[in-house]
N, C-alpha and C positions, 0 to 999 in steps of 0.2 A: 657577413653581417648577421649580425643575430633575428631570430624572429620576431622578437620584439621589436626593434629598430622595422623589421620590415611593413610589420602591422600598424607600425606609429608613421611612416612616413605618407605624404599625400603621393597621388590620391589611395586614400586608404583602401585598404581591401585589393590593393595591385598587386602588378605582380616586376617583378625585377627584369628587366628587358637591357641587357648588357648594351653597350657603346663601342666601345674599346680596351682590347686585351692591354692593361698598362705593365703587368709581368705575368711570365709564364711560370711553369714549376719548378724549372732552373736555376731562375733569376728568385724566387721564394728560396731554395734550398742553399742559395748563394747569400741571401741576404742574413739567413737564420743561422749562417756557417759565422759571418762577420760579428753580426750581433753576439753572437758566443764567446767569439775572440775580446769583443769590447769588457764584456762580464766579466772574464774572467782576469783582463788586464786592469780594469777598473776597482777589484774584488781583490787583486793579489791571489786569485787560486778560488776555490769553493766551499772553503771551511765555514759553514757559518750561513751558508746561502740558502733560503728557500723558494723556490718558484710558485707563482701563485696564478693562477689562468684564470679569466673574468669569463662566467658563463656568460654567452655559450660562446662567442668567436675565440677568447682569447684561451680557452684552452687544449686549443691541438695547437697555439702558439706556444705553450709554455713545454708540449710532452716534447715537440720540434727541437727548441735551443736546450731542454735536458737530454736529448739524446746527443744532441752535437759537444753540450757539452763534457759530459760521460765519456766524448770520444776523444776528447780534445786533452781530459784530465781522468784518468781511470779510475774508477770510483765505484764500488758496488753499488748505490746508486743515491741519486741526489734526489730528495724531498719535493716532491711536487704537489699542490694542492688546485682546489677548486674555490671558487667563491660567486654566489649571484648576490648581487645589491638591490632587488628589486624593491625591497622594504627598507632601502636605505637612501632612492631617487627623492629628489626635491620637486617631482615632481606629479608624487602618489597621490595628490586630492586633484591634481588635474586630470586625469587621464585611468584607465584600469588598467593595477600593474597585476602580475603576474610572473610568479616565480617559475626561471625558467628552467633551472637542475637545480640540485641537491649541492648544496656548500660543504666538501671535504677539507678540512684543517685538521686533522689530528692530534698535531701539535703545538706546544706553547710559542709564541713568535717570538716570547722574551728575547731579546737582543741579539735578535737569528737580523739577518740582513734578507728582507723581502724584495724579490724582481715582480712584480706585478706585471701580467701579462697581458696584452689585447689587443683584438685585432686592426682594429681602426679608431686612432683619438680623433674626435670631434672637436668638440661645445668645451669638454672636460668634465662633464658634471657628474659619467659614469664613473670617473676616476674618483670623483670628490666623495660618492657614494663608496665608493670601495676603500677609500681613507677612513671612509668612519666605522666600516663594519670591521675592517682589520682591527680598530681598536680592542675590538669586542673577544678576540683570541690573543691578546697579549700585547706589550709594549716594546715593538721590533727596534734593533737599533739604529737602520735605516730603512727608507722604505725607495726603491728603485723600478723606475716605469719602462717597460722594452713593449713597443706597439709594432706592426709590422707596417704599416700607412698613419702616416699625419697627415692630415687632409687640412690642416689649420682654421681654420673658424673660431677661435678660442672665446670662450664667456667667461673662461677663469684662468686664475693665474698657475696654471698648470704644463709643467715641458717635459718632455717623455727624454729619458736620459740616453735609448738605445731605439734606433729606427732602422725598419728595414728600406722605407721608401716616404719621401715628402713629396707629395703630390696634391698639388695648389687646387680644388677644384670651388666649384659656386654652391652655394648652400643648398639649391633643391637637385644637386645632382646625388647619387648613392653610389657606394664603392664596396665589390662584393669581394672578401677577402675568403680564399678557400685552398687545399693544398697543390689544386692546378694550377694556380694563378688569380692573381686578381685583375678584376675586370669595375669601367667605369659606365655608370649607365645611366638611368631614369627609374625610377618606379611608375609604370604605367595600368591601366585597366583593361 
């Protein structure tokens, strides 16, 4: 989970106090092996693909399924980018946002086909934020969602095309996604 997410959830100024291990780093490296196979079945191959990791969870998702897939289709290597939406949340006159990395995009996304990376879909709205900043680097020819937890709660009409795990939880629970494992928990004081 991002730091952001952590500092926005009640009681604010907590701290993440885990519950339950729901995968370990096995079942992460098994899931990001699958997700790979989906992409690249889905894609017909990797010509054309860019990976894009949503600061900060989703981008040790995205270096993950470029290294699996790198291993799966030999490539010198496949385009990976960064992106934080912080100035693109619908929810910046509510709350203080704050940029959390540096957005690397190098390249023009003209009708590159984007995997959009992150760690945990929610609400959607971080996604809906990352659909409007990608506008701002080019006009991709499709735009494709690989998260490693859906946790469903959805506020928008938004569905992640590549998952690593749907796990059903209640709205004030938090789900800490990291390369050991993710874990389900509370934000507590």
């Amino acid at each position: 989970m991002a730091e952001r997410e952590r500092r926005q959830a009640p009681p604010y100024g907590g701290v993440f106090a885990p519950r339950t291990r729901v995968m370990d780093g096995e079942d992460i490296q098994r899931a990001v092996w699958r997700m790979a196979h989906e992409i690249i079945e889905a894609n017909h191959g990797l010509d054309g693909l860019i990976l894009i990791g949503l600061q900060t969870g989703g981008v040790a998702l995205s270096h993950s399924l470029a290294k699996a897939l790198v291993g799966i289709e030999p490539r010198e290597e496949l385009p990976v980018g960064t992106l934080d939406v912080a100035f693109y949340r619908d929810d910046i006159g509510l709350r203080p946002v704050l940029p959390e990395a540096v957005t690397d995009i190098p390249w023009s996304l003209d009708g590159q086909t984007v995997v959009l990376c992150d760690d945990v879909l929610f609400t959607g709205r971080t996604i809906r934020a990352a659909l409007n900043a990608l506008s701002d680097y080019g006009r991709p020819r499709a735009v494709q969602l690989a998260v490693m937890v859906d946790r469903g709660h959805r506020e928008l009409p938004i569905r992640p095309d590549y998952v690593g795990k749907n796990l059903p939880t209640r709205r004030d629970e938090v789900v800490d996604v990291t390369d050991d494992g993710v874990d389900l928990g509370e934000m507590v004081r």
